[in-house]
ZADREN-158094 format. One line per 8 residues: their letters; for each residue x, y, z of C-alpha. Coordinates in pm, 1 decimal, always signed. Each point is the difference from the previous one (the first is absolute). Last residue first. Layout:
A	X Y Z; ...
***
This chain:
XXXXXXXX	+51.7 -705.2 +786.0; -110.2 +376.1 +34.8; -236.3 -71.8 +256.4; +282.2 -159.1 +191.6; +207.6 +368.9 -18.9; -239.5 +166.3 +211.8; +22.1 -309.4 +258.4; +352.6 +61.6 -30.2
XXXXXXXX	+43.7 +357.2 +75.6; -178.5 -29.5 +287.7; -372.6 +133.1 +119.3; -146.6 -330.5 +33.7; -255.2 -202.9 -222.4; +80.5 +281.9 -300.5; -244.2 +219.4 -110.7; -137.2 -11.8 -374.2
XXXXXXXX	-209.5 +285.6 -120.1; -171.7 -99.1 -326.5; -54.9 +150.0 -367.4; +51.3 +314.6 +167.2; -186.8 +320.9 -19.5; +142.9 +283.4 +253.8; -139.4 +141.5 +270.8; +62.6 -354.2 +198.8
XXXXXXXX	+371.2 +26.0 +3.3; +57.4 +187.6 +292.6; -199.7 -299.5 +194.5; +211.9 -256.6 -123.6; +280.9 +108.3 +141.2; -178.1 -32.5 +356.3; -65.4 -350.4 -112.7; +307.5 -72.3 +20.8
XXXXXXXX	+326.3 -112.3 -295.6; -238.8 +182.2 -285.2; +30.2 -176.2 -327.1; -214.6 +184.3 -256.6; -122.7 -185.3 -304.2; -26.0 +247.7 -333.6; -288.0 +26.9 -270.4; -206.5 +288.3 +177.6
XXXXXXXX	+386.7 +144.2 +84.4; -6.1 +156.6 -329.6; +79.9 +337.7 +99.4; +215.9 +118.9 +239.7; -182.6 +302.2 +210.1; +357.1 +92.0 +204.8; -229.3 +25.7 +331.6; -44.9 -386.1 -23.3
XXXXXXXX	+364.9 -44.4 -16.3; +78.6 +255.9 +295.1; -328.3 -212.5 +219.9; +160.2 -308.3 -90.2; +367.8 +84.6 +138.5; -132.2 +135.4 +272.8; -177.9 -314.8 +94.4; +273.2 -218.6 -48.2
XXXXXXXX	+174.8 -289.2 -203.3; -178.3 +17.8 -329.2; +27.5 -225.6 -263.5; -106.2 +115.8 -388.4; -162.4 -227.5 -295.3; -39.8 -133.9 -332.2; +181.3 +296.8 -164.1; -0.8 +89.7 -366.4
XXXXXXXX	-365.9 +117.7 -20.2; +39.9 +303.0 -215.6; -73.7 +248.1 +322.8; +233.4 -119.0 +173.1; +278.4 +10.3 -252.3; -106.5 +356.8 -77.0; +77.9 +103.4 +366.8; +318.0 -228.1 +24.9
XXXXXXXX	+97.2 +239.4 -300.4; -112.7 +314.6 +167.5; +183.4 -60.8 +276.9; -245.1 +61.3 +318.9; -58.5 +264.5 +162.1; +91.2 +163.8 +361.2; +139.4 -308.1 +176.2; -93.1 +21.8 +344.9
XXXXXXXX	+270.2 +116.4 +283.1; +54.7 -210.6 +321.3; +211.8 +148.4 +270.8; +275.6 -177.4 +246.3; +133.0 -13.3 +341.9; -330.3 +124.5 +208.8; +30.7 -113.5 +344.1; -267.4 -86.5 +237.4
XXXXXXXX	+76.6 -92.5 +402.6; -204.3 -246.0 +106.9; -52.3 -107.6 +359.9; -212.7 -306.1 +49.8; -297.3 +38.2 +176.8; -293.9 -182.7 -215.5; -112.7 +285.0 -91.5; +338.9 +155.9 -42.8
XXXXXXXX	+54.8 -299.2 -305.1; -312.3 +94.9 -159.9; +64.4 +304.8 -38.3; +349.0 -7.1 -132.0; -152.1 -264.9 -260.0; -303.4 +237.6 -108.1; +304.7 +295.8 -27.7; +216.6 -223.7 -227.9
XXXXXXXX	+46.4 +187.9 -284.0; -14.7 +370.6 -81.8; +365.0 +61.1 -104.8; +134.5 -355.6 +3.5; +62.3 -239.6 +332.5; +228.6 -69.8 +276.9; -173.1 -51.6 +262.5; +246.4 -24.5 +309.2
XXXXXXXX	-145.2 -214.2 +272.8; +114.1 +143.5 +332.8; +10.1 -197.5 +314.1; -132.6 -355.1 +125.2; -48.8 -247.7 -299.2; -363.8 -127.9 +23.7; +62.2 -340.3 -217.8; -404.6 +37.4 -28.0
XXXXXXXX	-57.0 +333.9 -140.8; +271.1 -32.3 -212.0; -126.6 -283.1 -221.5; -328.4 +144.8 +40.5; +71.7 +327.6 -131.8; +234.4 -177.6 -317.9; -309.0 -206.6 -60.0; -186.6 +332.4 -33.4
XXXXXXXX	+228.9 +148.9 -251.0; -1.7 -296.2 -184.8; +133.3 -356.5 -38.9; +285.1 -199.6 +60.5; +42.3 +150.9 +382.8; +376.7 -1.6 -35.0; +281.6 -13.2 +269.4; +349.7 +93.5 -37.0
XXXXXXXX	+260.7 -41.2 +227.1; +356.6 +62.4 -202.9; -32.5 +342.5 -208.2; +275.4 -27.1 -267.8; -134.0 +135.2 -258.5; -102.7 -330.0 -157.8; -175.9 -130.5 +320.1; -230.5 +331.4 -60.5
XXXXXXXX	-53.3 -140.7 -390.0; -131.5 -284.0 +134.0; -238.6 +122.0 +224.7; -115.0 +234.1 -242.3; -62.8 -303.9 -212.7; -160.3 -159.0 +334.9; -247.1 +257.8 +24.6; -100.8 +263.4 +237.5
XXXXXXXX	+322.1 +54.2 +172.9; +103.8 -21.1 +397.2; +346.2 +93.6 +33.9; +171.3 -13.9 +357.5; +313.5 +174.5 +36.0; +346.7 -158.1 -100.3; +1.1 +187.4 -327.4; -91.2 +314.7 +159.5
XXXXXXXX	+434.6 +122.8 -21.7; -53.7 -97.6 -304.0; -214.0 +332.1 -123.9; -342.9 -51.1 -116.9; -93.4 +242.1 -285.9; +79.1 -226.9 -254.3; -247.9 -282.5 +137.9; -337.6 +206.7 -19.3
XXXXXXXX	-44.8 -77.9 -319.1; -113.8 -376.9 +72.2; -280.0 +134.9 +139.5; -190.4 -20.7 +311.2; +298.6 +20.5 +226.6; -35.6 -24.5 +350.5; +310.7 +34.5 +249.5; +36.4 -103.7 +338.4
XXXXXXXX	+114.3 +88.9 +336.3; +128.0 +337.0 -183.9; +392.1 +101.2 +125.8; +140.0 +274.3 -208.2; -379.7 +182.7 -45.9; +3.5 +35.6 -395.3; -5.3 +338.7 -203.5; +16.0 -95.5 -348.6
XXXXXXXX	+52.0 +238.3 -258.3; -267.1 -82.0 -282.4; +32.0 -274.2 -293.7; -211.7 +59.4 -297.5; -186.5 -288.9 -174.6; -168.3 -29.4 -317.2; -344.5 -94.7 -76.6; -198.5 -103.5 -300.1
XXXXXXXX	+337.3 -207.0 -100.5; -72.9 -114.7 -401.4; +180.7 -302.6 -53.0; -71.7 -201.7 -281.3; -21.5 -432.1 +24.8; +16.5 -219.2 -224.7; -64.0 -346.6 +159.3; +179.0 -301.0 -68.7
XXXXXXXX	+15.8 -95.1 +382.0; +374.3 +150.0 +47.2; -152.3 +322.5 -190.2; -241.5 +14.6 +303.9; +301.3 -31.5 +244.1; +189.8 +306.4 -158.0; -278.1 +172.6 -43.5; -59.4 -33.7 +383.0
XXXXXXXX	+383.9 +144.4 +53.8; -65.1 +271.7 -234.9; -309.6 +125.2 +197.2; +156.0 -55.1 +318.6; +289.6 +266.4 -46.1; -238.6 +157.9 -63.1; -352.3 +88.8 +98.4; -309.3 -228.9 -117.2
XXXXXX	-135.9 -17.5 -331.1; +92.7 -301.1 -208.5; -212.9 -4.8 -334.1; -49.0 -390.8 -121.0; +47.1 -105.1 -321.1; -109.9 -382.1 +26.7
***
């Protein structure tokens, strides 16, 4: 199939990658880009939450021997990568993550370390139920503007069988970019969250994986 990729690099290029691995041909189109911020981190955090997987650059080492507790186990992953050495991930959403927290009850600061205007439901939710939370904006998320005009026309001729979508935002940015031609596309959204931005558009179908990984995305693909 020729499938449009749209979620942020570097993770766009690395799920082509894996699609074109399948027989796929995919075409990247990032909705969303990402723009660290100056990060301004308590030295000694009881634990750190990350939500995102591009949260990681703005962690210094000297928190790699902190607490992490992620959202997903390709976060997870990609935590271990950097160098951070007890990791735990919920494997599923923002409200797994809550839970997961919620119940190891880690006494002391919980650093949040989130995108501009992200995670305030999850800070909330977490001093509710006591914990202390300390939110930290380390990167921004701009929307693509418009789309190539070729990748426009390409859309609109038919030429793709289908796009995959990895978050909310980045549905609601491609859904504001009016593509046309979706009516004859599949959408693969990774929650059903995703799914939601999707739904003022026409689809052929929405697709959403059995769990919100990577790999359950990637199985309907198979």
């Amino acid at each position: 199939m020729r499938l449009l990729v749209t979620r942020p690099e570097p993770g766009a290029s690395a799920t082509a990658e894996r699609l074109a691995a399948m027989g796929h041909e995919p075409v990247v189109l990032p909705c969303l880009s990402i723009i660290p911020l100056p990060a301004k981190l308590p030295q000694h955090p009881a634990a750190l939450v990350v939500t995102s997987a591009q949260a990681i650059p703005a962690l210094p080492t000297a928190l790699h021997g902190v607490k992490v507790f992620c959202v997903g186990d390709a976060t997870a992953a990609k935590l271990r990568v950097a160098g951070f050495t007890c990791v735990e991930s919920a494997a599923g959403d923002a409200e797994a993550l809550a839970r997961l927290i919620i119940a190891r009850r880690v006494a002391g600061p919980h650093v949040l370390a989130v995108g501009e205007r992200h995670g305030q439901k999850l800070a909330a939710d977490l001093r509710a139920a006591g914990l202390s939370v300390l939110r930290r904006r380390v990167y921004k998320v701009a929307k693509l503007q418009a789309m190539p005009p070729e990748l426009r026309a390409g859309l609109a001729a038919g030429e793709f069988d289908g796009a995959l979508f990895y978050s909310a935002e980045t549905a609601r940015a491609f859904t504001a970019l009016q593509p046309p031609g979706t009516a004859a596309m599949q959408a693969y959204a990774l929650s059903q969250n995703v799914a939601k931005g999707l739904q003022d558009l026409p689809w052929a179908a929405i697709h959403v994986a059995i769990a919100p990984t990577e790999a359950d995305l990637m199985a309907m693909l198979a």
